[in-house]
C-alpha positions as CSV (number, residue, x, y, z in Angstrom):
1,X,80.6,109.4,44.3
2,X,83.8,108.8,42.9
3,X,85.5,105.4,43.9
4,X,87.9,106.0,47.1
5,X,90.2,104.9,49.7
6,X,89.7,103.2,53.2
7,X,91.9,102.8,55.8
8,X,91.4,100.8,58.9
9,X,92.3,102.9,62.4
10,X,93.6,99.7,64.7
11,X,93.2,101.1,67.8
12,X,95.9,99.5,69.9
13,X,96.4,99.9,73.4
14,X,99.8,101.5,73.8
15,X,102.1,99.3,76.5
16,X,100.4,96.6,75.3
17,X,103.1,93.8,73.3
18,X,102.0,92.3,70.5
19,X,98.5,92.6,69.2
20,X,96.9,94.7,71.8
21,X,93.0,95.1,72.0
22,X,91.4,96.9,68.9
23,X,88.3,98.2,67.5
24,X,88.8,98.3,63.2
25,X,87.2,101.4,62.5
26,X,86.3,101.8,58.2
27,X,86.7,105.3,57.6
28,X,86.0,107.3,54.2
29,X,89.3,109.7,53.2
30,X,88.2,111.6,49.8
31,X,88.6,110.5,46.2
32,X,91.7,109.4,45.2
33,X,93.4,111.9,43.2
34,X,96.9,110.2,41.9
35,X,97.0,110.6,37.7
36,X,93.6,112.3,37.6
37,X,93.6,114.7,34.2
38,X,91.1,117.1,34.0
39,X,90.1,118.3,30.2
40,X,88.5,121.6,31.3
41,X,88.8,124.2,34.2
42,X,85.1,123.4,35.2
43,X,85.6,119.9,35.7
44,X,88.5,120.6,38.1
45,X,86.8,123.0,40.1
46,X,83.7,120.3,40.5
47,X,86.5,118.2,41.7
48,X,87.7,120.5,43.8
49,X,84.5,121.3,45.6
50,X,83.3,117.1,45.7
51,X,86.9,116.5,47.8
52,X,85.9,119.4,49.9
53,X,82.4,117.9,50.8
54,X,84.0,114.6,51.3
55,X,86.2,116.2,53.6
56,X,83.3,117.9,55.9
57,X,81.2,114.9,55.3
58,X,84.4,113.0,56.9
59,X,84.8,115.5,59.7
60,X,81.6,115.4,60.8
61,X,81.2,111.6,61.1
62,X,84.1,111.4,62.7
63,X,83.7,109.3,66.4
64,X,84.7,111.9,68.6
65,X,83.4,114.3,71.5
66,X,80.8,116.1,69.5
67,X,80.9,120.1,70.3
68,X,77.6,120.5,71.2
69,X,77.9,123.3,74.2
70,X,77.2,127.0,73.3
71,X,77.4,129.5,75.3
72,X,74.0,129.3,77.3
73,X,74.5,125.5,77.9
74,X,78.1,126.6,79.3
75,X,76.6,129.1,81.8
76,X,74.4,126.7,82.2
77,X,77.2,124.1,83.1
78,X,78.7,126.5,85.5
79,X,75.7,127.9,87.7
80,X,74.0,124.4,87.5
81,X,77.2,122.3,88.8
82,X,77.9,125.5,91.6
83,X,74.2,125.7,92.8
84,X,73.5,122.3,93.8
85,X,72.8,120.8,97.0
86,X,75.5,123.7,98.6
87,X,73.6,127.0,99.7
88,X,71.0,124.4,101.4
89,X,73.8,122.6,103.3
90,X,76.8,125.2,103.6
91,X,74.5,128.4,105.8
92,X,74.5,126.5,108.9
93,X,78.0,125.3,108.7
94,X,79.4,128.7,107.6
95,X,77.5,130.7,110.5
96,X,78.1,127.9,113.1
97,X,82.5,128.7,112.0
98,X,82.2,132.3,111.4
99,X,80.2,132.9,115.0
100,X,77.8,135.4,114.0
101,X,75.7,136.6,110.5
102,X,77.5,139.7,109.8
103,X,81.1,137.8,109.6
104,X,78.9,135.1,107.6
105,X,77.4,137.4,105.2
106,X,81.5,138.4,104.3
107,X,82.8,135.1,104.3
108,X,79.8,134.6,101.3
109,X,80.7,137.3,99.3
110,X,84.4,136.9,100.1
111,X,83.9,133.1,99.1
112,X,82.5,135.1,95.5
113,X,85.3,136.8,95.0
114,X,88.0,134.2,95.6
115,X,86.3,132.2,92.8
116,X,86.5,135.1,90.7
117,X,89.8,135.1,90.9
118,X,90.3,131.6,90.4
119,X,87.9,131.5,87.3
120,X,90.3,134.2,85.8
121,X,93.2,131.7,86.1
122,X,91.6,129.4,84.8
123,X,90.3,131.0,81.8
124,X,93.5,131.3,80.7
125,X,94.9,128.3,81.3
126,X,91.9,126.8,79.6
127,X,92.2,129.2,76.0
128,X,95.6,128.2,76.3
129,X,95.9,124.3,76.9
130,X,92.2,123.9,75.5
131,X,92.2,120.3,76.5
132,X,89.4,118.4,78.7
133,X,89.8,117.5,81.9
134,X,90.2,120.9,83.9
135,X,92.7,120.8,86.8
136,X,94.6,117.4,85.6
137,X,94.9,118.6,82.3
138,X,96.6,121.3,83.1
139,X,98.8,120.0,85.7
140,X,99.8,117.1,83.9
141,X,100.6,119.2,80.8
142,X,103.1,122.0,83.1
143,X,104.3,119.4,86.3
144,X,104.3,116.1,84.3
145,X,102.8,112.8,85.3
146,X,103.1,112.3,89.1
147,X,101.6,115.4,89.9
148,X,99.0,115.3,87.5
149,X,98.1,111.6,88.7
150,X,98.0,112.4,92.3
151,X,95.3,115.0,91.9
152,X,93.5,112.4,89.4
153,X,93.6,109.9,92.0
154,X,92.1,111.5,95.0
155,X,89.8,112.9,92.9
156,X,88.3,109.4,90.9
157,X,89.0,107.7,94.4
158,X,87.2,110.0,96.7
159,X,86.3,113.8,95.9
160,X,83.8,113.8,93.3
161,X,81.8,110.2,94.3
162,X,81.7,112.1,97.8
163,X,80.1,115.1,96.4
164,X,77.5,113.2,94.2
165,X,76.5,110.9,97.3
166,X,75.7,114.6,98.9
167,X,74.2,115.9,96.5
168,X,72.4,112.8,95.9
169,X,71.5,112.0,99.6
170,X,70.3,115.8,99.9
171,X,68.1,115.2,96.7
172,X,66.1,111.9,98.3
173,X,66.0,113.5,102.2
174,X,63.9,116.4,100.2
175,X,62.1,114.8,97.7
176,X,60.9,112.4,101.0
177,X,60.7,115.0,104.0
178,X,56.9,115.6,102.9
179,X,55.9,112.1,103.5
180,X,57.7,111.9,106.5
181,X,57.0,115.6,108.3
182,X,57.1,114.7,111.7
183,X,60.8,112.4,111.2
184,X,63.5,111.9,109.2
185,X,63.2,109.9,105.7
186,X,64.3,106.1,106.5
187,X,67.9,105.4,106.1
188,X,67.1,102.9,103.2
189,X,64.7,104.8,101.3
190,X,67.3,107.9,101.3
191,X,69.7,105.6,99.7
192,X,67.8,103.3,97.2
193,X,65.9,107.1,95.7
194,X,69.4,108.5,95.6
195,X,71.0,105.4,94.0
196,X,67.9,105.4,91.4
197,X,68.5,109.0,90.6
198,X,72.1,108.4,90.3
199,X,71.8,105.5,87.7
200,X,68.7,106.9,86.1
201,X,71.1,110.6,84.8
202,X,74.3,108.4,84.2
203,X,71.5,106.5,81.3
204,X,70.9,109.8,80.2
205,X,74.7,110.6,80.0
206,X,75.3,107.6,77.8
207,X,72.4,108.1,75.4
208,X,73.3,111.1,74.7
209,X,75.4,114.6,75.3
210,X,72.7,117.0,74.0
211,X,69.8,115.2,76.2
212,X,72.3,115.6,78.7
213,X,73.1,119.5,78.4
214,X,69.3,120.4,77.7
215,X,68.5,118.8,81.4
216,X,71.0,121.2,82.5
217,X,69.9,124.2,81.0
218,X,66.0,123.0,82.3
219,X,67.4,122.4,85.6
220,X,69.7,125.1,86.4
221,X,66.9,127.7,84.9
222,X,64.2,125.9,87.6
223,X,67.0,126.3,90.6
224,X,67.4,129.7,89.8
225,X,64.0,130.4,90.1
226,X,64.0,128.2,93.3
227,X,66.3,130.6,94.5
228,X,64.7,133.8,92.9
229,X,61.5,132.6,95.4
230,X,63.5,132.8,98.6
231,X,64.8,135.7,97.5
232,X,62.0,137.9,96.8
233,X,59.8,136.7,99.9
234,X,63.0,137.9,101.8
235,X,63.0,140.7,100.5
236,X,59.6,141.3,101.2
237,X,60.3,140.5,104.8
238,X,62.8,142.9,104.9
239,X,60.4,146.1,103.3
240,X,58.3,145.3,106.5
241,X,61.1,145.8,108.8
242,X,61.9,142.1,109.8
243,X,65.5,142.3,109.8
244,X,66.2,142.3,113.4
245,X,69.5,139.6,112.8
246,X,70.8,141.9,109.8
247,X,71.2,145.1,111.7
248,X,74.8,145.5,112.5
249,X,74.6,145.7,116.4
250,X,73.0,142.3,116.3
251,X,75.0,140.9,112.9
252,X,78.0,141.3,114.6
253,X,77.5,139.7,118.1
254,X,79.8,136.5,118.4
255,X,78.5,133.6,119.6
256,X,81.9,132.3,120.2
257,X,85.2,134.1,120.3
258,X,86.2,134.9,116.5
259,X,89.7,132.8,115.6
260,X,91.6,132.9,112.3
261,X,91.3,128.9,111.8
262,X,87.2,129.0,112.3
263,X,86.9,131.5,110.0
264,X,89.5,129.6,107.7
265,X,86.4,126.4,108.1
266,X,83.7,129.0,107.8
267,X,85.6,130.0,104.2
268,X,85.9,125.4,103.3
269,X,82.1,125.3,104.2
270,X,81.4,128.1,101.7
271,X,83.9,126.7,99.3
272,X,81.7,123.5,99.2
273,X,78.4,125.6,97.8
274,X,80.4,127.5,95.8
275,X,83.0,124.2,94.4
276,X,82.0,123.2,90.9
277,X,83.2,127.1,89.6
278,X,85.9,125.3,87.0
279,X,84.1,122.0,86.0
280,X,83.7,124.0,82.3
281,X,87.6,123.6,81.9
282,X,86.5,119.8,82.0
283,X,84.5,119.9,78.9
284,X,86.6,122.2,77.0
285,X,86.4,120.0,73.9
286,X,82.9,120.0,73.4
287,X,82.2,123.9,73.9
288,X,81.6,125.5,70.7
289,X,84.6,128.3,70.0
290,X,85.9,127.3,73.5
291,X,88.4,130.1,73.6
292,X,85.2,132.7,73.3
293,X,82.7,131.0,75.0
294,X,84.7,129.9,78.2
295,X,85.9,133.1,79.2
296,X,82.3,134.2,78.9
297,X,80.9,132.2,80.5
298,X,83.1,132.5,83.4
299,X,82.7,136.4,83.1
300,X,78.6,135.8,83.2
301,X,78.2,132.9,85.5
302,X,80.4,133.9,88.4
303,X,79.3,137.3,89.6
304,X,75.6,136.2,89.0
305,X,76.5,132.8,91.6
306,X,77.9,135.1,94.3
307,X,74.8,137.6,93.8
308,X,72.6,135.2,94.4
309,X,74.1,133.1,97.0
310,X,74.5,136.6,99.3
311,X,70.9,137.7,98.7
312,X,69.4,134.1,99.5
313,X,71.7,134.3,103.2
314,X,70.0,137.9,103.7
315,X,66.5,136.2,103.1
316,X,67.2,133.3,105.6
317,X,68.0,136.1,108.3
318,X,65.0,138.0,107.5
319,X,62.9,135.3,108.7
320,X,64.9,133.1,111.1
321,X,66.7,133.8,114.3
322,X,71.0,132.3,114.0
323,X,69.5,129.9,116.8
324,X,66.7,128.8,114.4
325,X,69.5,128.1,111.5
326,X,72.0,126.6,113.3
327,X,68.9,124.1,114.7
328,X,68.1,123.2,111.3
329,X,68.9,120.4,109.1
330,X,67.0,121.8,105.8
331,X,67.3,125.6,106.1
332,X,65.0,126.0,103.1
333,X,62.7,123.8,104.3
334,X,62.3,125.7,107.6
335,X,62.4,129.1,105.6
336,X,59.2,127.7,103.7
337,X,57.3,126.4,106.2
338,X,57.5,130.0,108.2
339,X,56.8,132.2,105.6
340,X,55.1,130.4,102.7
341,X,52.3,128.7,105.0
342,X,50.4,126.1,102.8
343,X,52.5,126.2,99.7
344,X,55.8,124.9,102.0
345,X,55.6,122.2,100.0
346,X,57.0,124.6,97.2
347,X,60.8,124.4,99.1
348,X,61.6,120.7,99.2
349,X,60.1,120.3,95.1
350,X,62.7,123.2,94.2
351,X,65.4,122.0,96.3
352,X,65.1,118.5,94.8
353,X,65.4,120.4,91.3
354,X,68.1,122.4,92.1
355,X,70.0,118.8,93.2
356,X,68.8,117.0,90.7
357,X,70.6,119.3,88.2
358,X,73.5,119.1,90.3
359,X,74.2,115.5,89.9
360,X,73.6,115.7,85.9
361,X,76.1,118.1,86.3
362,X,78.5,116.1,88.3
363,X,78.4,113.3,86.6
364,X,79.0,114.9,82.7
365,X,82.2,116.4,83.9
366,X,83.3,114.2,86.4
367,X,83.3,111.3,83.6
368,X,85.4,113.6,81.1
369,X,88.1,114.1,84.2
370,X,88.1,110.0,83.6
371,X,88.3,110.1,80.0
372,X,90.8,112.4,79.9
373,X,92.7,110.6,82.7
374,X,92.6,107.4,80.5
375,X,93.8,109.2,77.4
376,X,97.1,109.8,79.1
377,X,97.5,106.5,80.2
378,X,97.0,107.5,83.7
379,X,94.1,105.2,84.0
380,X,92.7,102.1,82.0
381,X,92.6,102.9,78.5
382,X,89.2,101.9,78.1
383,X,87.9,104.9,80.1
384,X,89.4,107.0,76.9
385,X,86.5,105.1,74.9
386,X,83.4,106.6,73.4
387,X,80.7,105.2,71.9
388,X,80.5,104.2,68.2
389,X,77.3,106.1,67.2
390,X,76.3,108.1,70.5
391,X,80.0,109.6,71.2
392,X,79.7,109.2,75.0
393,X,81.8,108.0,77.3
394,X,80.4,105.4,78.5
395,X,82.9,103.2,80.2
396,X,84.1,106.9,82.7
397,X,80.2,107.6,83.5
398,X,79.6,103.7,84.6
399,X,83.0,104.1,86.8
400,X,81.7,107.9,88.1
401,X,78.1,106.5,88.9
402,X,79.5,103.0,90.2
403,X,82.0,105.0,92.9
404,X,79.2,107.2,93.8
405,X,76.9,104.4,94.7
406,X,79.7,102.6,96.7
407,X,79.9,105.9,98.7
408,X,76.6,106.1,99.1
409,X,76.2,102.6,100.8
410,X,79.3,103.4,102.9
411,X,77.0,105.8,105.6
412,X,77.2,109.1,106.0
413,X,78.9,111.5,104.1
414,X,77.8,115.2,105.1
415,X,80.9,114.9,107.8
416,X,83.3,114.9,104.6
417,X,82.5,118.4,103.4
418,X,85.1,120.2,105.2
419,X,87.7,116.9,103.9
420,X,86.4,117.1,100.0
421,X,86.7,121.0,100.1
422,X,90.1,120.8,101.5
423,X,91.4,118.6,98.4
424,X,89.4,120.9,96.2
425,X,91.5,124.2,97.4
426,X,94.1,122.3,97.0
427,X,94.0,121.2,93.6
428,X,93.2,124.8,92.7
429,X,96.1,126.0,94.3
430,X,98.8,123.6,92.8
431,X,96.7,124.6,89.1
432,X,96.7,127.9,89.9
433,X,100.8,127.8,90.8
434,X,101.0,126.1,87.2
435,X,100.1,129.1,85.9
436,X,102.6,131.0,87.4
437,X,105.2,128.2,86.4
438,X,104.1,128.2,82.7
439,X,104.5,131.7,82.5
440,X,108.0,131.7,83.7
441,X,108.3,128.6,81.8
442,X,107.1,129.9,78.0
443,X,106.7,133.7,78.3
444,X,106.5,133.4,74.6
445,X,103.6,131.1,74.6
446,X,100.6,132.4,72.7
447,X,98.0,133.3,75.7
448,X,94.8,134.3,74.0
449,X,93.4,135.7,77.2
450,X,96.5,137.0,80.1
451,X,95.7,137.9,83.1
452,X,97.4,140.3,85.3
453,X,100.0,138.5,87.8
454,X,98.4,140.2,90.9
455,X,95.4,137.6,90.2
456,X,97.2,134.5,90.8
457,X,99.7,135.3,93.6
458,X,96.6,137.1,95.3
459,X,94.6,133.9,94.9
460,X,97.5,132.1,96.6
461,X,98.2,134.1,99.3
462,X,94.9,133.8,100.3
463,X,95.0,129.9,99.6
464,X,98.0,129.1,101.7
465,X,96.6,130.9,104.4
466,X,93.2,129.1,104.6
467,X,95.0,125.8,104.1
468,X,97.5,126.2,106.6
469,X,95.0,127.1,109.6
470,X,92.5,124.8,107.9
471,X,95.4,122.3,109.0
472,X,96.0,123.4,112.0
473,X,91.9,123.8,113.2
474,X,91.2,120.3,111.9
475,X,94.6,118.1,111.8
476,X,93.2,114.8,111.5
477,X,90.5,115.6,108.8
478,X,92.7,117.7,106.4
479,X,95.6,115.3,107.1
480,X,93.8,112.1,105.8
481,X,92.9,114.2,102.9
482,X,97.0,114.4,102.1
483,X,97.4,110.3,102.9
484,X,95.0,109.6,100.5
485,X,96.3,111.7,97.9
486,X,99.8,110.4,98.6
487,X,98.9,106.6,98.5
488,X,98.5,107.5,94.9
489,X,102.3,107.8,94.7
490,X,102.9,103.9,94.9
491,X,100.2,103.3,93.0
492,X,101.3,105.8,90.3
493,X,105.3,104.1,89.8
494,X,103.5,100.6,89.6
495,X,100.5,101.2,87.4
496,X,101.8,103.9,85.1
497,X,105.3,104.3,85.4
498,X,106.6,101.0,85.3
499,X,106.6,99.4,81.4
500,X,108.3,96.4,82.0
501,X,105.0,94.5,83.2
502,X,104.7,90.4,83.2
503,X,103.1,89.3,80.4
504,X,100.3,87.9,81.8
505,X,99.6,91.4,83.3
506,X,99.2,92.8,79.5
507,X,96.9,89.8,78.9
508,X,94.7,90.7,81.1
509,X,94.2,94.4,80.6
510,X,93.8,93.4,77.0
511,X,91.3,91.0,77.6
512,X,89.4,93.4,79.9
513,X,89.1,96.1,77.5
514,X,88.1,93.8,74.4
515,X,85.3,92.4,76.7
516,X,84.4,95.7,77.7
517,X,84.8,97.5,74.4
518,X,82.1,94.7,72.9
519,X,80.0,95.5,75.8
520,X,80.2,99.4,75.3
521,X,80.4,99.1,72.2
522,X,83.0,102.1,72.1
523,X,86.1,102.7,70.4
524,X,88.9,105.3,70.6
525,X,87.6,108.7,69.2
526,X,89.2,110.2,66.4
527,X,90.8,113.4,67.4
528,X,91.7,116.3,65.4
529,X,95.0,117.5,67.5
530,X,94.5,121.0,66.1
531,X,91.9,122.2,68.7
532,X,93.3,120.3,71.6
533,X,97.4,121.2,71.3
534,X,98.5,124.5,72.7
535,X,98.5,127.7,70.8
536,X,101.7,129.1,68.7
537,X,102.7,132.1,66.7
538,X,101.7,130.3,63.7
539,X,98.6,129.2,64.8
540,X,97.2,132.1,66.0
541,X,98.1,134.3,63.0
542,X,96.1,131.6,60.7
């Protein structure tokens, strides 16, 4: 190799006076080609084509998100993060709001659609700003800072450790109901198997991103299956005429008397199976081609979620009574042990691995949300960090799975569905109005995927009508869920917004990350701005 040029890439953290934290980074930048002569046209063209190898060998060792996630392992992303612990929780609640299984059965399919919808937005945001980080991402880039920060913080603080410990919690109940049929699991045991689950995938996370995707792929192809099972012996219950709850003089016999805001709740408890449809916008960065492969993805994963989360309600009324559901605290569980006779124990195993692909899939996009949070500054810088030779983030995962585990000691936490979905609709709807914004905005902005305008304003019609009677059917819930979010307001002018910081304050943050960048032993990753910075003429003629 021909003698060449380093640089050192002093990664300083910006804010910071004087010498801020750092990681020296020695990088190799091609052969130097000031006063080179060349005595024949063959040995410049083998000059030509070493620089060009140096170049590739220098892009590919760069530290940076690696982009590791074709198309399969994207699908995989999507069903795996939507079918968690959800269509084993969300039956009861949905058919306990909507008063009867017919006005169930529409608010699942209805629930489908809506997502649709909002997957469509978000396609396009997501081929347009192709950045990480989903809903802040976008926000932050259209809105600015506050309003980017505020859907950050109630997420970090509250939204996504809440729906681990749940998906968590529902993970160690089933993986323990056999030992304990007569009972519920202990409250200890629940906690210390879901805490161990927890920390065992965030050690997968940080070893490594492609360990991490193939346990997706395995999982969310065994929780499909799980739910292929229920399915089919549904079906087969159906064939021999048990589907006495299904037929539409039954289906549509109210328990209570129907209202607009428990059927607005019946719609948050089906948002919670279905919440997890945009977590691909998180990763955008590591998808291979993302402005193919995350539209189709969407396209693929989508329909076949709302499919099979409508056929697996049909089979739970072709074998229980509404009375029989509603008494249930493991629907799949009771579905098993009345139609599968000794191999019942098949239900909890599957529901376990539909979970436990669930939390995998939490925590690998929940901890990009952080990284890309720190990367604006938004948070501590050394959540932005990766690590030097795995290229994970390793300081956002240990934050994701340390929250989660703080919630998880807290108590109970299947109360908080209705407040976590309510904060998810509406940090889909203030995305979803970005759109709108950004096309009155830039109408000339290269879109390589635009959507009709019908989409989004029919997506938030339909959003400020379930959060307003959301509101008004559960004031107290839905309105802690708006304090929280606002408390990041304060919290945003002190910690972000405000430069001018006492020394001592810099000092510390400093000394914090250098202690925690030895410890992590990550750095900064070196980005190539091209496939991160929004699309223009120019570009997209190249």
């Amino acid at each position: 190799m021909r003698m060449g040029v380093s640089s050192s890439i002093h990664h300083i953290i910006r804010g910071c006076p004087g010498s801020g934290a750092w990681f020296s980074v020695q990088y190799w930048t091609g052969p130097r080609r000031a006063g080179r002569k060349y005595t024949c046209k063959a040995e410049e063209m083998e000059d030509k084509e070493k620089r060009k190898k140096d170049t590739n060998s220098f892009k590919s060792d760069r530290v940076t998100l690696k982009k590791e996630i074709g198309l399969l392992s994207a699908c995989a992303i999507i069903i795996g993060n939507i079918i968690g612990s959800g269509i084993f929780i969300s039956p009861k609640g949905v058919l306990e709001h909507a008063g009867s299984v017919g006005l169930s059965l529409i608010v699942w399919v209805c629930g489908g659609g809506i997502c649709a919808l909002g997957s469509l937005c978000y396609a396009e945001l997501g081929v347009t700003i192709p950045k990480s980080g989903g809903d802040y991402s976008y926000v932050t880039e259209i809105f600015g800072g506050l309003v980017g920060f505020l859907l950050l913080w109630s997420a970090v603080l509250i939204m996504y450790p809440t729906t681990l410990a749940v998906i968590a919690l529902t993970f160690s109940n089933y993986v323990l109901q056999p030992a304990f049929p007569e009972c519920l699991p202990p409250y200890i045991a629940t906690r210390l198997l879901a805490t161990i689950c927890v920390l065992f995938l965030t050690w997968v996370n940080c070893s490594s991103v492609r360990w991490a995707t193939r346990i997706q792929d395995v999982f969310t192809v065994a929780k499909l299956l799980a739910l292929v099972l229920i399915i089919v012996v549904g079906l087969v219950q159906i064939f021999r005429g048990h589907y006495d709850a299904l037929r539409p003089s039954v289906a549509f016999e109210f328990s209570q008397d129907p209202s607009v805001g428990q059927i607005a709740l019946a719609f948050l408890q089906a948002s919670f199976a279905y919440s997890g449809w945009n977590f691909l916008n998180y990763v955008t960065e590591e998808i291979v081609e993302p402005r193919k492969n995350l539209p189709r993805a969407i396209y693929i994963s989508i329909p076949l979620v709302t499919l099979v989360y409508t056929l697996t309600n049909i089979a739970y009324f072709s074998s229980m009574t509404p009375e029989e559901l509603l008494a249930s605290n493991a629907v799949a569980v009771t579905f098993g042990q009345k139609l599968l006779g000794m191999f019942s124990w098949v239900m909890p195993i599957s529901v376990a691995l539909s979970t436990f692909g669930g939390i995998n899939g939490y925590l690998f996009t929940s901890s990009r949300l952080c990284f890309s949070g720190a990367r604006e500054g938004h948070l501590p810088y050394l959540l932005a960090m990766i690590h030097l030779k795995n290229c994970t983030p390793i300081p956002a995962l240990l934050v994701c799975c340390f929250a989660t585990i703080v919630v998880l000691c807290i108590g109970e936490t299947h109360n908080l569905i209705n407040y976590v979905s309510f904060i998810n609709y509406l940090s889909y709807g203030v995305t979803i109005a970005g759109l709108l914004y950004l096309r009155k905005k830039k109408p000339n902005m290269v879109r390589p995927i635009k959507i009709s305008m019908l989409i989004p304003i029919t997506y938030l019609v339909f959003w400020a009508v379930l959060l307003g009677f959301s509101l008004y059917s559960e004031p107290v819930v839905c309105g802690l869920g708006m304090v929280i979010m606002l408390t990041g307001v304060p919290v945003y002018f002190v910690g972000v917004h405000w430069k001018d910081k006492p020394k001592w304050v810099y000092r510390v943050v400093e000394k914090v990350t250098y202690v925690g960048q030895k410890v992590c032993y990550v750095v900064f990753p070196q980005e190539d701005l091209s496939e991160t910075e929004p699309l223009t003429s120019s570009k997209a003629t190249d």
